[in-house]
C-alpha positions in Angstrom: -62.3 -43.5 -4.6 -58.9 -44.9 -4.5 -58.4 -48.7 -3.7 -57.4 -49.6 0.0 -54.0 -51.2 -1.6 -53.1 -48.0 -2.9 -54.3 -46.2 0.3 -51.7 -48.4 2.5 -49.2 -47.9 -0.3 -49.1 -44.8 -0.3 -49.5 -44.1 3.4 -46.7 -46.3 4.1 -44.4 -44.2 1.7 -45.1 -41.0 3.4 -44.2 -43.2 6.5 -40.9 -43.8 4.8 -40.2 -40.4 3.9 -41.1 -38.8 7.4 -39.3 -41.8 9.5 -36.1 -42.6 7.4 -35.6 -39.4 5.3 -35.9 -41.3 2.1 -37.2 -37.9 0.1 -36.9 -39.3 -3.3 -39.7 -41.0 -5.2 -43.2 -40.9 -5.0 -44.9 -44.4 -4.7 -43.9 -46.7 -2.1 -41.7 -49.2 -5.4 -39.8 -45.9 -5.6 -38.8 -45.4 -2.1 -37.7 -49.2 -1.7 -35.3 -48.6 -4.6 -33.7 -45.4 -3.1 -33.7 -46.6 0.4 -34.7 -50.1 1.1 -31.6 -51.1 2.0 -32.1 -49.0 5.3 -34.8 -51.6 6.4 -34.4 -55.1 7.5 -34.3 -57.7 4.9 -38.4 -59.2 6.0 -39.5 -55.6 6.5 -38.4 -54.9 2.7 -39.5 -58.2 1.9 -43.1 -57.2 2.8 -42.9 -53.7 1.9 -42.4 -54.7 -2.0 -45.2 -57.5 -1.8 -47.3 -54.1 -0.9 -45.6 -52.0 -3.7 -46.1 -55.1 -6.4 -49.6 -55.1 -4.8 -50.2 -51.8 -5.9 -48.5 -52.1 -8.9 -50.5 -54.8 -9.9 -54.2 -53.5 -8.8 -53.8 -50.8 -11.8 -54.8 -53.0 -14.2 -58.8 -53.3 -13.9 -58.5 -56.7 -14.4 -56.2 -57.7 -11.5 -57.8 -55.0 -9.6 -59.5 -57.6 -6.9 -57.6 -60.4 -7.2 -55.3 -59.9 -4.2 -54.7 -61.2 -0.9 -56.5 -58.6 1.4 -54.8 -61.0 4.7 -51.6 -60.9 3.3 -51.5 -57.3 2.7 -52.7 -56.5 6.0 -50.2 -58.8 7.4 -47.3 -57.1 5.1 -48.9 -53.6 6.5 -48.7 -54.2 10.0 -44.7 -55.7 9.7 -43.8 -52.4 7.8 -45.8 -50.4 10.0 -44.3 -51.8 13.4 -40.8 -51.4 11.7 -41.6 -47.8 11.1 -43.1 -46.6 14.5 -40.1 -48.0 16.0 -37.7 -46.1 14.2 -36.4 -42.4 15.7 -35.4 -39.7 13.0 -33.8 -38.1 15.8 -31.6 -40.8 17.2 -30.8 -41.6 13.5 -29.7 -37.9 12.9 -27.6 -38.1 16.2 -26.4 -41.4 15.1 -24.6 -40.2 11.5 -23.9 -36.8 13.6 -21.7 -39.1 16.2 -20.2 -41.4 13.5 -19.2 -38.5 11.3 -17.2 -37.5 14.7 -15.6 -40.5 15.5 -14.5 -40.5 11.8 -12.8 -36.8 12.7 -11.3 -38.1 15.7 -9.9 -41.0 14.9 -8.3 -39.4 11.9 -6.6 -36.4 14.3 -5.3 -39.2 16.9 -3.6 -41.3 13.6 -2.3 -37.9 12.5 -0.8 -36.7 15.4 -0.1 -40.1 16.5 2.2 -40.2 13.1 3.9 -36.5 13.7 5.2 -37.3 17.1 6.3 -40.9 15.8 8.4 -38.5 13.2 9.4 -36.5 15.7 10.7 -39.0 18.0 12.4 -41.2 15.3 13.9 -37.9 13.5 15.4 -36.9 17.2 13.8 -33.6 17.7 11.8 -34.7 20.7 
């Protein structure tokens, strides 16, 4: 049987991996390292008390002196942070950005070619 730490742990990095397309890593620690900085600095905050958590529970001798409260807490912070979060309105979000990048860029260009036009007296 796997302790209950472990079981939000791990839980909340399959979370991480369906919500915010962080694909890398295994355990929770993992994820945080590739892709924490996509979370809010409290969400993180209580996402690697979990991680340490978990970390920490390994050892036998460690392996019930945790804050059950505090984990819970940390749990349901990461958890509402999570549930909020639309992969699809991310994905449309870089999608639209990317875009705006492209557009910008051909208005600047052609913006600068009818600048040279006008000034070299062909328009």
């Amino acid at each position: 049987m796997e302790h209950p730490v472990k079981q939000v742990a791990d839980g909340l990095a399959q979370m991480m991996a369906e919500r915010l397309g962080i694909r890398r890593g295994e355990t929770l620690a993992e994820k945080l390292r590739k892709g924490g900085r996509l979370m809010p600095k409290k969400v993180r905050r209580e996402a690697a008390y979990i991680a340490e958590t978990a970390t920490r529970i390994e050892v036998p001798k460690f392996a019930f002196q945790y804050d059950a409260a505090r984990v819970a807490k940390a749990e349901k912070v990461v958890r509402r942070f999570l549930e909020e979060v639309d992969p699809a309105d991310r994905r449309k979000g870089v999608v639209l950005g990317i875009l705006g990048w492209l557009a910008f860029n051909f208005l600047l260009i052609a913006g600068l070619a009818i600048w040279w036009l006008w000034e070299s007296g062909r328009i």
